[in-house]
C-alpha positions as CSV (number, residue, x, y, z in Angstrom):
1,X,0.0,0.0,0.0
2,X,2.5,2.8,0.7
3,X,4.5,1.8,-2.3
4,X,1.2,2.2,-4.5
5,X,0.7,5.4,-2.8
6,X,3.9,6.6,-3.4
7,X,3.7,6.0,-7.4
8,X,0.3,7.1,-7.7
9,X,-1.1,10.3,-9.1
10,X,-1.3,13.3,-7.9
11,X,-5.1,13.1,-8.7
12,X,-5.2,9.5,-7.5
13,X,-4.0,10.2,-4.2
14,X,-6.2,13.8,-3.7
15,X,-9.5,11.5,-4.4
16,X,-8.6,8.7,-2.1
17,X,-7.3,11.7,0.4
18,X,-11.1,13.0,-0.2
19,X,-12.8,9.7,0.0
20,X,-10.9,8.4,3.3
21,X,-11.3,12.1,5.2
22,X,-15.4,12.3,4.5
23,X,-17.1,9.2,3.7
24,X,-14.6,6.9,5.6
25,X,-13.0,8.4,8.9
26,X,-15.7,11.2,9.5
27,X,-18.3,8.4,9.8
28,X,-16.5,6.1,11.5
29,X,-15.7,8.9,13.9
30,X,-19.6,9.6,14.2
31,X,-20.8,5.8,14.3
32,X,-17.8,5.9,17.8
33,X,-20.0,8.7,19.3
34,X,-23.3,7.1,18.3
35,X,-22.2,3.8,20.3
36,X,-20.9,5.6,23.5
37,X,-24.1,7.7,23.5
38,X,-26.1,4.7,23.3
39,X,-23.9,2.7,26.3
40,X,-24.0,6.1,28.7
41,X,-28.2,6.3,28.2
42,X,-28.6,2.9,28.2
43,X,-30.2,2.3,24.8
44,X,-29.4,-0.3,22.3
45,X,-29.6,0.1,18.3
46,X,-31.3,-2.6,16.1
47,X,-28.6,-4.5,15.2
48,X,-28.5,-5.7,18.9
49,X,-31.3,-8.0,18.4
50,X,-30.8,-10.7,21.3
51,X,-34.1,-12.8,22.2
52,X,-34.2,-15.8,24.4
53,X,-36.3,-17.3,27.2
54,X,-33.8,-18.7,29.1
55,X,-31.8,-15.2,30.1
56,X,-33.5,-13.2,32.7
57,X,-34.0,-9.7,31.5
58,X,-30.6,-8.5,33.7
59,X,-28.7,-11.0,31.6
60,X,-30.3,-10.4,28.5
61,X,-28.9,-6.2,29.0
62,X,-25.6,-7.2,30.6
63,X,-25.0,-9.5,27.1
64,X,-26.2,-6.2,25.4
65,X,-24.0,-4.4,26.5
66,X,-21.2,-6.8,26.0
67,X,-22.1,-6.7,22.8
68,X,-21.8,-3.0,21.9
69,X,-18.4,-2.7,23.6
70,X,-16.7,-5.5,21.7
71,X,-18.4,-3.8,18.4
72,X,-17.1,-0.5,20.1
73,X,-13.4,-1.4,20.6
74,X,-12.5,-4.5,18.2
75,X,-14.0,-2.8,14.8
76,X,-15.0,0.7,15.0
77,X,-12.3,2.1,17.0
78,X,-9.6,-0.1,15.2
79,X,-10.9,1.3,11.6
80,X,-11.0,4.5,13.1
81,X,-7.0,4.1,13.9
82,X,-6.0,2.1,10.4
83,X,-7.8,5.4,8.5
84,X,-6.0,7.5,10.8
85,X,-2.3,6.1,9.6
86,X,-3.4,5.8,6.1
87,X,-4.8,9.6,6.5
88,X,-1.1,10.8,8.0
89,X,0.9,8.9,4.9
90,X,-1.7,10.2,2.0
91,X,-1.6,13.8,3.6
92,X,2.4,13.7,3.7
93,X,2.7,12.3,0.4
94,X,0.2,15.4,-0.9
95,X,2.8,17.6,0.7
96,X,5.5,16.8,-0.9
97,X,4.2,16.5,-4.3
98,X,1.5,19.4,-4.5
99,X,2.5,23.4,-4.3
100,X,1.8,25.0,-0.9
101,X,-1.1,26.9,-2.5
102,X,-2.5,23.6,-4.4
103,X,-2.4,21.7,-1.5
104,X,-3.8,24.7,0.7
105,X,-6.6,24.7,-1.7
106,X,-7.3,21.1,-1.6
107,X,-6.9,21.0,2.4
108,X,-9.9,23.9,3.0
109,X,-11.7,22.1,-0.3
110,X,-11.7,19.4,2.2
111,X,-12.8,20.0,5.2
112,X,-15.5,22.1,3.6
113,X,-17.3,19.4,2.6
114,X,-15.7,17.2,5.3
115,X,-17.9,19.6,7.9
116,X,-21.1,19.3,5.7
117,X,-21.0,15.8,5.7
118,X,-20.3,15.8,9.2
119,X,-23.0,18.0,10.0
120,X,-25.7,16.2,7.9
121,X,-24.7,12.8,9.6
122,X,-24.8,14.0,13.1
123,X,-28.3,15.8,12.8
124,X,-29.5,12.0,11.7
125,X,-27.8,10.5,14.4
126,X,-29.4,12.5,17.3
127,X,-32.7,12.0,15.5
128,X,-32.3,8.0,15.6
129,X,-30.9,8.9,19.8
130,X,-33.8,10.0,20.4
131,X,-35.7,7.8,18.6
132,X,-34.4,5.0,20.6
133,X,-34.9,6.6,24.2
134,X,-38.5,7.4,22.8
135,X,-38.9,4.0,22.0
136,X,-37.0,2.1,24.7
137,X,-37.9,4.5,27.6
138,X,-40.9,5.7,27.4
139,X,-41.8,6.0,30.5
140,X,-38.5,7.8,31.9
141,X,-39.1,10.7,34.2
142,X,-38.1,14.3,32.9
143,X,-35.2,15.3,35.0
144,X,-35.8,19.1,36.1
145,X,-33.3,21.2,34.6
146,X,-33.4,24.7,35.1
147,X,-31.7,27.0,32.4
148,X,-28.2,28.9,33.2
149,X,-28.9,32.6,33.5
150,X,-26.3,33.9,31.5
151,X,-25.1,37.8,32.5
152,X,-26.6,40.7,30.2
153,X,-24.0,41.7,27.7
154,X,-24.9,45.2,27.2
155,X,-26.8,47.3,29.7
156,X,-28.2,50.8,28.9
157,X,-28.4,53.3,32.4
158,X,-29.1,56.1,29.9
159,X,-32.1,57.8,29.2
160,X,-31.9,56.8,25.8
161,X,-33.7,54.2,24.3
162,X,-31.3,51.7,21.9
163,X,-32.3,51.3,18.9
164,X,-31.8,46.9,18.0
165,X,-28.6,47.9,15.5
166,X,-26.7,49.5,18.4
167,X,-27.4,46.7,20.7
168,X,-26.7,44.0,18.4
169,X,-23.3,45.5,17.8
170,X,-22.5,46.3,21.0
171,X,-23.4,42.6,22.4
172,X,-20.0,42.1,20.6
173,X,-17.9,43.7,23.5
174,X,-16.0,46.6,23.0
175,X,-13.2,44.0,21.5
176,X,-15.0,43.5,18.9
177,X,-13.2,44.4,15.4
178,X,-15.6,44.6,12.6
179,X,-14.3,42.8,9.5
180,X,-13.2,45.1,6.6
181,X,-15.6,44.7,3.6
182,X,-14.0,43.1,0.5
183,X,-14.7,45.4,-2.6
184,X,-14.6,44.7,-6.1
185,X,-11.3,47.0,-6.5
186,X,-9.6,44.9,-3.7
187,X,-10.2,42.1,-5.9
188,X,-9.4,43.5,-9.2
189,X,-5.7,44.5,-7.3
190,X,-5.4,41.0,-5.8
191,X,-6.0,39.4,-9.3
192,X,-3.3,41.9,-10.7
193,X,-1.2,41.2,-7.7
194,X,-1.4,37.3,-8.8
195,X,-1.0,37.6,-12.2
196,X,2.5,39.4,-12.0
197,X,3.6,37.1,-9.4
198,X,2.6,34.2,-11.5
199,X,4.0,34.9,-14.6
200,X,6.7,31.8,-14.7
201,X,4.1,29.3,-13.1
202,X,2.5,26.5,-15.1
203,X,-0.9,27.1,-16.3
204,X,-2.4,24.4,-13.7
205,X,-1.2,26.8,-11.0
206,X,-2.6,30.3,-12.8
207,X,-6.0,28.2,-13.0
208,X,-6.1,27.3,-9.9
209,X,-5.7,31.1,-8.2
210,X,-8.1,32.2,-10.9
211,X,-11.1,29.7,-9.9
212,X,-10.1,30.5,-6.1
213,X,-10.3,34.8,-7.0
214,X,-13.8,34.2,-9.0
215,X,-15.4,33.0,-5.9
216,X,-14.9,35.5,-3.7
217,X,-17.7,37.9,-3.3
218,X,-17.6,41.9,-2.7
219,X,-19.7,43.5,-0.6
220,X,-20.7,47.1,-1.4
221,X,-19.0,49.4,1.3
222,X,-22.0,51.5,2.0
223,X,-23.4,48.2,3.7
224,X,-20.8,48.2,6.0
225,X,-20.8,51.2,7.8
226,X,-22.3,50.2,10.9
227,X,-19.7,50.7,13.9
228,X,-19.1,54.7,12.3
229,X,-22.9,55.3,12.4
230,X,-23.2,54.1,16.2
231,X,-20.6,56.1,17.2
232,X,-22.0,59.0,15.6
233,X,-25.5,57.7,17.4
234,X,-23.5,58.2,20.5
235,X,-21.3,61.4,20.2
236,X,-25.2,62.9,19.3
237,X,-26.8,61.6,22.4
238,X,-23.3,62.1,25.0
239,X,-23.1,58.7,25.5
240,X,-20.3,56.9,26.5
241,X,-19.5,53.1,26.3
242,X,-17.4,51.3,29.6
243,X,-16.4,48.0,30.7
244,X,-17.9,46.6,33.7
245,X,-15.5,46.0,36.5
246,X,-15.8,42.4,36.8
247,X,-17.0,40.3,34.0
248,X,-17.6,41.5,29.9
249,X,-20.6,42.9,30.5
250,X,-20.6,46.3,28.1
251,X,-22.3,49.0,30.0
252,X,-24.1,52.2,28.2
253,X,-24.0,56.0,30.4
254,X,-24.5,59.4,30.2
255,X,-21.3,61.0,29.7
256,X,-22.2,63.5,32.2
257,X,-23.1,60.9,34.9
258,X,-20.1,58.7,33.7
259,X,-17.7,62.4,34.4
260,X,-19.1,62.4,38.3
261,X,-18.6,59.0,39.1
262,X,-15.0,59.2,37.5
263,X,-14.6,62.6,39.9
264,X,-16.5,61.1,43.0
265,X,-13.8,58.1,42.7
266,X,-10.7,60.8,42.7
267,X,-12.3,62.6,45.6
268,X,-13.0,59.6,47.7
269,X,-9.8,57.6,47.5
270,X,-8.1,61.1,48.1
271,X,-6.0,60.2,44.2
272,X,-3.2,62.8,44.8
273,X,-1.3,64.0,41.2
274,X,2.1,63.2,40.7
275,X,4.4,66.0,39.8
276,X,5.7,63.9,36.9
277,X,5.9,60.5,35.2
278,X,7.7,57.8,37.7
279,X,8.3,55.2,35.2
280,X,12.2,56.6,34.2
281,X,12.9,57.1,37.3
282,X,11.7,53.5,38.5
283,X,13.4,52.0,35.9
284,X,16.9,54.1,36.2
285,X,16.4,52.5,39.6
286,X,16.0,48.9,38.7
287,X,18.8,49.0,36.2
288,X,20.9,50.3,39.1
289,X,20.1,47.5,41.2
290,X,20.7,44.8,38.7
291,X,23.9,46.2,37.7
292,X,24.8,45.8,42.1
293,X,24.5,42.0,41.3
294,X,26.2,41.2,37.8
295,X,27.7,38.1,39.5
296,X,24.2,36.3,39.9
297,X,22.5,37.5,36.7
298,X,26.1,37.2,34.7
299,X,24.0,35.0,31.8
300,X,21.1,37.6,31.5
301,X,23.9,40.0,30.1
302,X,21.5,40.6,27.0
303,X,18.4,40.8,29.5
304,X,19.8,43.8,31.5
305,X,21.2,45.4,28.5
306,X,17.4,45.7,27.2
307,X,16.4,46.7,30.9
């Protein structure tokens, strides 16, 4: 096997790369959670059909049980570990023979469809969980769960009303960096861009950053002015946006009320102004001390030198 894959196609290996990643390991991977979901609730799938007289019912589940850890651990989890190794030699073969952009390609090309698949097989897993606990517990009482409370992301102690686009923003945090919109000049520069730095590649190569430019989409810019018409919304209104203490709650004040509680805090804590920046002369200081000991730190030489 590793000699075939190592004379194979480039082609040859990407499909079996494809085939192995999505309809082989993903599943397998699925099918593993499927059967420990099934153990922990205590539900067996069809293809544990056991029926006898003899056993008594405790039996009868023990050998159940038996059963779906043996087909847990001796085939799916030992397929799920032969893909795995076959996955690591097809990847590092790709590697070697593809160009870092043709096999960047191929790897998001891949897990694009790996995660649809994934997504589409897990949805009809849960459905056949919870088909089986409907049908072999039907009579299991609800537990009472009561839902988390999670904190409020933005509160408003204004007097003026949100509208939803300033609180839906906001909810971000105030870390929240909103993502430059793509225009149709960005990509006209980027195919330019490509083109000159192309110009001694193969054609397989130009075709390849060609298909990936045409698929990108442009947004026009005037859709994306969102975080420049809240603050406007804001400077309008003198309000100011703070950071809760504790926690990431984002909190929404009058500028005026926010300027007294800043000035109550100085007057309170008696905050006395220093007649100039300390940091020189604390660091002057340090520097001064570390140079007192150059016999401990004599292999930080570079470290004090920055100091």
């Amino acid at each position: 096997m590793i000699e075939f894959i190592h004379n194979t196609s480039i082609a040859i290996l990407a499909k079996l790369c494809w085939r192995c990643s999505i309809i082989k390991f993903r599943a397998v991977s699925l099918n593993i959670f499927f059967v420990n979901k099934c153990l922990k609730l205590g539900v067996f799938p069809k293809f544990v059909d056991m029926k006898t007289k003899k056993m008594s019912p405790v039996a009868l589940q023990t050998a159940k049980i038996t059963w779906l850890k043996l087909e847990l651990n001796m085939w799916w989890c030992s397929q799920r570990d032969s893909l795995s190794q076959y996955l690591a030699v097809l990847w590092g073969e790709l590697v070697l023979k593809l160009h870092f952009v043709e096999w960047s390609l191929l790897d998001v090309s891949v897990h694009e469809e790996v995660s649809d698949f994934a997504f589409i097989k897990f949805k009809k897993l849960s459905k056949k969980l919870e088909d089986l606990c409907a049908a072999q517990h039907p009579t299991s009482p609800q537990k009472n769960t009561t839902l988390h409370n999670f904190q409020t992301r933005v509160v408003n102690l204004s007097k003026i009303v949100l509208p939803p686009l300033v609180l839906n923003v906001l909810s971000y945090g105030l870390q929240f960096s909103p993502p430059t919109p793509v225009t149709l000049s960005d990509i006209k520069n980027l195919a330019a861009d490509c083109e000159v730095a192309l110009k001694n590649e193969n054609t397989t190569t130009k075709s390849i950053f060609a298909n990936a430019i045409c698929k990108y989409s442009y947004e026009d810019p005037t859709d994306s002015f969102k975080v420049p018409l809240i603050r406007k919304f804001l400077s309008v209104d003198n309000l100011v946006v703070v950071k809760v203490d504790k926690g990431k709650c984002t909190v929404v004040l009058d500028r005026d009320v926010y300027h007294s509680k800043c000035l109550g805090f100085i007057k309170e804590n008696n905050v006395v102004e220093l007649p100039k920046y300390p940091t020189p002369t604390y660091q002057k200081t340090l520097k001064e001390t570390l140079n007192s000991i150059k016999s401990v730190l004599s292999s930080r030489k570079n470290f004090i030198m920055y100091l």
